[in-house]
Structure formats: C-alpha cells, structure tokens
KEMAR-115399 format. One line per 3 residues: number of its first residue (from 1); their letters; for each residue x, y, z of C-alpha. Coordinates in nm, 3 decimals. Layout:
BEGIN
NUM	A	X,Y,Z | ...
// end
This chain:
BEGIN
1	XXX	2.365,-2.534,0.468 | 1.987,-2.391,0.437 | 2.088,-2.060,0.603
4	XXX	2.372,-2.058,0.313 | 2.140,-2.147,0.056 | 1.892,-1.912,0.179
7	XXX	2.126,-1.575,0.175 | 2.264,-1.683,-0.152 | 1.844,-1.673,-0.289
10	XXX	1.753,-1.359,-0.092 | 2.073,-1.147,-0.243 | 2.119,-1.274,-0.612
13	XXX	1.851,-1.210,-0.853 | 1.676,-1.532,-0.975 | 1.763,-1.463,-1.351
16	XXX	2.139,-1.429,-1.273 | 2.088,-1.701,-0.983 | 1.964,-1.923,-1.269
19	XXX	2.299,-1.837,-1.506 | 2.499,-2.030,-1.197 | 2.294,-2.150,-0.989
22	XXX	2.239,-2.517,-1.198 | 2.579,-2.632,-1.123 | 2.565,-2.574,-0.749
25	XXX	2.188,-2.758,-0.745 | 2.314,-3.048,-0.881 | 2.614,-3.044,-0.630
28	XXX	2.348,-3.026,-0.326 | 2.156,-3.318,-0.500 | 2.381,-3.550,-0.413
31	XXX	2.272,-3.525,-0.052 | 1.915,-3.553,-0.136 | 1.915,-3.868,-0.376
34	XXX	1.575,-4.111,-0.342 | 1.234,-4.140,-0.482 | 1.002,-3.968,-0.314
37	XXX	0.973,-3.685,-0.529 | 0.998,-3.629,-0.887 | 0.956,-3.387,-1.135
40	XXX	0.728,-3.359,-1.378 | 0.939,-3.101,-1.583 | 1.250,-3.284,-1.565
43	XXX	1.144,-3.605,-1.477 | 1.430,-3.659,-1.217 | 1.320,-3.757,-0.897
46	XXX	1.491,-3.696,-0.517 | 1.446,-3.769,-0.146 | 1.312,-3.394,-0.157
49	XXX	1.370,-3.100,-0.330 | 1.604,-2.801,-0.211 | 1.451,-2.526,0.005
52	XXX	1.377,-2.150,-0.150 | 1.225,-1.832,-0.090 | 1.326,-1.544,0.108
55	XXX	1.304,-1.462,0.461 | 0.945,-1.417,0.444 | 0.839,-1.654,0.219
58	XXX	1.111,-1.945,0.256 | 0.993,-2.273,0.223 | 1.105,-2.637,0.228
61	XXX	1.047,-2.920,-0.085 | 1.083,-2.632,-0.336 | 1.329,-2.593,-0.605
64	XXX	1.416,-2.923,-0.839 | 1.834,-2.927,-0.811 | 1.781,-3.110,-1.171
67	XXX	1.588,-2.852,-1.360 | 1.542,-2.553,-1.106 | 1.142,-2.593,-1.133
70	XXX	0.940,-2.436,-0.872 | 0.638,-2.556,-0.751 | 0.462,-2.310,-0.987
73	XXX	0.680,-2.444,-1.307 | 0.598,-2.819,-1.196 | 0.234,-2.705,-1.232
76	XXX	0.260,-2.547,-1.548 | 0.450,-2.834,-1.687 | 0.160,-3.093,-1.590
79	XXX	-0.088,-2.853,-1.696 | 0.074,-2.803,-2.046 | 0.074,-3.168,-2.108
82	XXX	-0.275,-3.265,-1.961 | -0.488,-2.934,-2.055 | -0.379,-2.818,-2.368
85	XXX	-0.235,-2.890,-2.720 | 0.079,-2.775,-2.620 | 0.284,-3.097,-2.698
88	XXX	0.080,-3.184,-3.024 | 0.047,-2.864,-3.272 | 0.264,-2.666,-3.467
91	XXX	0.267,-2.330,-3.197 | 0.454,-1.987,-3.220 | 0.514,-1.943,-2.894
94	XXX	0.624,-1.581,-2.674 | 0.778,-1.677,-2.346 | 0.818,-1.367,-2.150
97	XXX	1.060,-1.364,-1.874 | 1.117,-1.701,-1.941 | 1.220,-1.958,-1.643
100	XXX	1.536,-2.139,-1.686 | 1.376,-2.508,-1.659 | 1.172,-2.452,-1.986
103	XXX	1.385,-2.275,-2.199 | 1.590,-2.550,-2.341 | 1.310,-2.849,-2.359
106	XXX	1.049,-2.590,-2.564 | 1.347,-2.472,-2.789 | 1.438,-2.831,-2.888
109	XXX	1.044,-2.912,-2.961 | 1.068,-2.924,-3.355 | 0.615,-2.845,-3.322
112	XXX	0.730,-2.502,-3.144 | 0.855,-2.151,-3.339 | 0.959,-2.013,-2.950
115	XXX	1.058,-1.678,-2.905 | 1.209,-1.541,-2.519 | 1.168,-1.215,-2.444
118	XXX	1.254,-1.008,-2.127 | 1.330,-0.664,-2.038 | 1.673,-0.784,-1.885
121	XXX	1.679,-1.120,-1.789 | 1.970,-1.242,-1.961 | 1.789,-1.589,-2.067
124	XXX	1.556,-1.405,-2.290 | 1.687,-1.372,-2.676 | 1.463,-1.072,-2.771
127	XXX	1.521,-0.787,-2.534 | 1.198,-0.630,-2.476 | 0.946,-0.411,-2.262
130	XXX	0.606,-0.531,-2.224 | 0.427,-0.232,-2.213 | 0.498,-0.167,-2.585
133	XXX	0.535,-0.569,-2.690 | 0.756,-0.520,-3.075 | 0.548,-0.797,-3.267
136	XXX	0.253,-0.722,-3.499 | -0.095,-0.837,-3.378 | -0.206,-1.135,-3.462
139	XXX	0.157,-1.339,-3.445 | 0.141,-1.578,-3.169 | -0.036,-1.873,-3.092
142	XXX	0.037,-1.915,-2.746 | 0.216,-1.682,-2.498 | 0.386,-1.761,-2.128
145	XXX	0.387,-1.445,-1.858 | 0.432,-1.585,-1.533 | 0.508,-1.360,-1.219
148	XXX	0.593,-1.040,-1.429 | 0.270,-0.846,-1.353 | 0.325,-0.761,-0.989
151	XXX	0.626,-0.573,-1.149 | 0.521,-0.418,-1.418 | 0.411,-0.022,-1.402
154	XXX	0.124,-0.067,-1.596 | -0.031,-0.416,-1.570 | -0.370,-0.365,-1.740
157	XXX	-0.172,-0.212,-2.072 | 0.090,-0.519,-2.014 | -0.190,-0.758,-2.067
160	XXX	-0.358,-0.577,-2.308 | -0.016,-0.594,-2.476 | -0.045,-0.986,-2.465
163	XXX	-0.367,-1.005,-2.588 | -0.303,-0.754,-2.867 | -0.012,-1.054,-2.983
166	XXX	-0.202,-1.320,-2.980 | -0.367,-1.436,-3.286 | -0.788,-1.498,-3.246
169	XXX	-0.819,-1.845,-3.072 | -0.458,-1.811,-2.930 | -0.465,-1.846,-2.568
172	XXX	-0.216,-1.740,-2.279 | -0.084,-1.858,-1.903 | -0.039,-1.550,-1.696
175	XXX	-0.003,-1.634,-1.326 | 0.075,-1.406,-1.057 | 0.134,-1.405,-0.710
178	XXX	-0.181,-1.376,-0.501 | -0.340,-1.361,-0.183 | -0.686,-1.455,-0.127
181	XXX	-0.744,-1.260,0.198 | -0.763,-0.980,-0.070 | -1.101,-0.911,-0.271
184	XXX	-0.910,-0.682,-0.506 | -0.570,-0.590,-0.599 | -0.375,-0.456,-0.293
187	XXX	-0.126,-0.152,-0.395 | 0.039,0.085,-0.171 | 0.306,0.305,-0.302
190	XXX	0.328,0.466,-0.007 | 0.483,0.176,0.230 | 0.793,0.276,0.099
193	XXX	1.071,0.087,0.317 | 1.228,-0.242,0.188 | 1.119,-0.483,0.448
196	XXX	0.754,-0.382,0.524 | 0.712,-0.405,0.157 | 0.838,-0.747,0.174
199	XXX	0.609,-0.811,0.460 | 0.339,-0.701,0.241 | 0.389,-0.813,-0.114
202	XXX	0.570,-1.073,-0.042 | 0.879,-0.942,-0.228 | 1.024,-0.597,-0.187
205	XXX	1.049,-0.523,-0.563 | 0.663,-0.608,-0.580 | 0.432,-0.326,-0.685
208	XXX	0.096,-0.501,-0.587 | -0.038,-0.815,-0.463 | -0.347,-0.923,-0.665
211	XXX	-0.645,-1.081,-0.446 | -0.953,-1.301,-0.550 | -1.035,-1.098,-0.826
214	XXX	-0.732,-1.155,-1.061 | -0.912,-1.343,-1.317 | -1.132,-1.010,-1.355
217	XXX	-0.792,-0.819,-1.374 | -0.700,-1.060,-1.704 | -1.029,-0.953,-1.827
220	XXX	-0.931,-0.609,-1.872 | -0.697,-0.672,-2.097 | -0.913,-0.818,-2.333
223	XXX	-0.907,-1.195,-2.247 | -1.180,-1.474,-2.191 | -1.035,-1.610,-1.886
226	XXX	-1.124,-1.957,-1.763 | -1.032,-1.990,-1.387 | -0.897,-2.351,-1.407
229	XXX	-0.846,-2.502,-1.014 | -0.709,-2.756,-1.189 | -0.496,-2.873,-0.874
232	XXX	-0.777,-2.892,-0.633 | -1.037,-3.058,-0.884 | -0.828,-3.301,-1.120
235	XXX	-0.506,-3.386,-0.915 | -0.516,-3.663,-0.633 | -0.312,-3.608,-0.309
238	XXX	-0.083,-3.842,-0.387 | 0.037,-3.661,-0.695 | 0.034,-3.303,-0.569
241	XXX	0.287,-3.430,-0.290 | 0.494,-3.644,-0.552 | 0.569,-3.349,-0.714
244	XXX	0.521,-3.091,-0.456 | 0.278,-2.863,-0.665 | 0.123,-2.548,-0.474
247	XXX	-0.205,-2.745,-0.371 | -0.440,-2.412,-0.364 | -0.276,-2.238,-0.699
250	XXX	-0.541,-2.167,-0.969 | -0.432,-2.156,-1.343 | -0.569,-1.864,-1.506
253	XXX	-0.624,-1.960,-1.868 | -0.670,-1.710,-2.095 | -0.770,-1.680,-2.443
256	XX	-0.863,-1.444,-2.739 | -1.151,-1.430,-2.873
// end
C-alpha cells in the first residue's frame, strides 16, 4: 500500500492531488484509527498519520487523512493560534497558493475578509502571478506564502510584491524549504536533468534551495523578519510528537514596518 501511495504523490501534482485526494485519505484512515496522534488543524486524531513525499524525500507520520495537513501546516496552525491575533481580530487576509486543510476553516471565520490566490492551483479563487500581485498597497492585514518561493523566477520581487500588499503593521508567514548545510541560497540552473535536480533541491521543479540565511533573503523584500524557533524553544517533546511537527523548522515572521 505505501509503494501505491507513494507513486500516486510522486506523479500527481499536490494541488490536483488535493481536488481527490481527501476521499481516498479518509478511506486509508480506517486502517490507522487510535490516539496517538492528533491534529492540531483538524483536531482528529489517529494511530499515525499516512506516509508522503517523493522518492527522495518520503517520509512516514506525515499527511493527516482528516484534513491533509503536513507537518509544516500542523505548525502553522499551532503557531496561528498561540503567536498571533489570528483567531481574535477582524483580518483581510491573502492566502497564496493556499493548502487545502485551511481553506475551508479560514473562509468560514466570520473575523476573516480571506482572499486565495494562485497562479494555477485550482483551490485559489483569484487567479494570479506573484511577481505583479493585482491589489493596491496597503490592502492586507495578513498574508500566507508558504513553499512558493523556491518556484518562483524572481523571489526577491515576489516578496517585495508581498510586502508592497501589506498594510504598515501587517505582518506575513513565508516559509520555504531549506537546508542548513547551506550559508546562502543554493541555485544551479545548470544541473539540468530531472533527478539530480531532485537530488539537489529536493524537488525537481525547484529553482533553489535557500540555506541559513533565508531570514536575510525576507529582508530584501522589505520585511522586519523575526526568526521565531518557536518549535525548538516553546514546544515540549511530547507535543511535537503528538502532532508530528518538523522539530528543527523555524517560522519566519515577517512584518511591515
């Protein structure tokens, strides 16, 4: 069943996977019924989650068959209701790319005026690119970009692009894939076939693979960015294996001035 699982995640795209993937997850999560997980987005709680990832990157205890929450979307959803005021104030809100496990819960919050946008994922209501973001400056008081920026062409104009949105004192998640190994941001356009660049970026549709210095990278695009190891500082053991979070993850937290 995992190698099934696993050929179905490396082949369909996760925004299409998403479309028809729920119904299958909650299929498999009949086999994986208990208590010793839950999730924090969801609240539903299992034996373990379902494995995910690609050849590469697979791993076991990922993806929530109630919600489809990765570890990453777990995180953000503890962080949004422990860190900020995102539960408590009237927010317009810009969710780009937006993952399936939020969209529903933020649209039903009567304190949020949410707005998806995406440059083809077929979840997002607004179809947009984010090099050239079609709101005025100044609209939005929060804004959600997660794992879009080792896609993008241009990632310092993309962010600059999300700052530009914002409204002064509005503040932004924008979380990326990294490796700390790196100093900088590690780019090279010229490994050029399909599976070294997987071996190398993780994914093979990945244009870069930022390094310790990503928080300095969100600095170029205008923000004050508050490197947040909220995980390793705030978070006992116990809870970061109750609902499998990624235990080294930093949240970059970035605001406008």
């Amino acid at each position: 069943m995992k190698a099934i699982i696993s050929l179905v995640l490396r082949f369909i795209p996760r925004p299409y996977l998403q479309l028809v993937g729920h119904w299958a997850a909650r299929f498999l999560s009949i086999f994986y019924m208990g208590n010793k997980v839950e999730c924090p987005v969801c609240n539903s709680h299992y034996r373990k989650f379902l494995p995910y990832g690609r050849n590469t990157s697979s791993r076991e205890n990922a993806l929530c068959p109630g919600c489809l929450s990765l570890e990453r979307h777990r995180l953000m959803g503890i962080y949004l209701k422990r860190k900020t005021n995102f539960f408590t104030a009237n927010l317009k809100v810009l969710h780009v790319a937006p993952e399936y496990c939020f969209i529903d819960r933020f649209e039903k919050m009567k304190n949020l005026d949410y707005i998806t946008a995406d440059i083809e994922s077929p979840l997002a209501k607004v179809k947009m690119d984010i090099h050239d973001i079609p709101f005025e400056a100044n609209t939005f008081d929060v804004a959600f970009c997660n794992h879009v920026m080792e896609h993008v062409d241009d990632y310092i104009r993309a962010m600059s692009e999300l700052h530009r949105v914002l409204k002064p004192g509005g503040w932004a998640l924008i979380q990326s894939p990294q490796d700390m190994k790196y100093e900088k941001t590690y780019e090279d356009p010229t490994i050029t076939d399909p599976r070294e660049r997987e071996i190398h970026f993780l994914q093979n549709d990945h244009l870069r693979l930022f390094g310790r210095n990503y928080g300095q990278e969100l600095e170029k695009g205008g923000f004050v960015v508050t490197e947040d190891r909220f995980v390793m500082d705030e978070l006992s053991q116990a809870e970061v294996l109750r609902y499998a979070l990624p235990s080294e993850e930093i949240v970059y937290f970035c605001q406008k001035a």
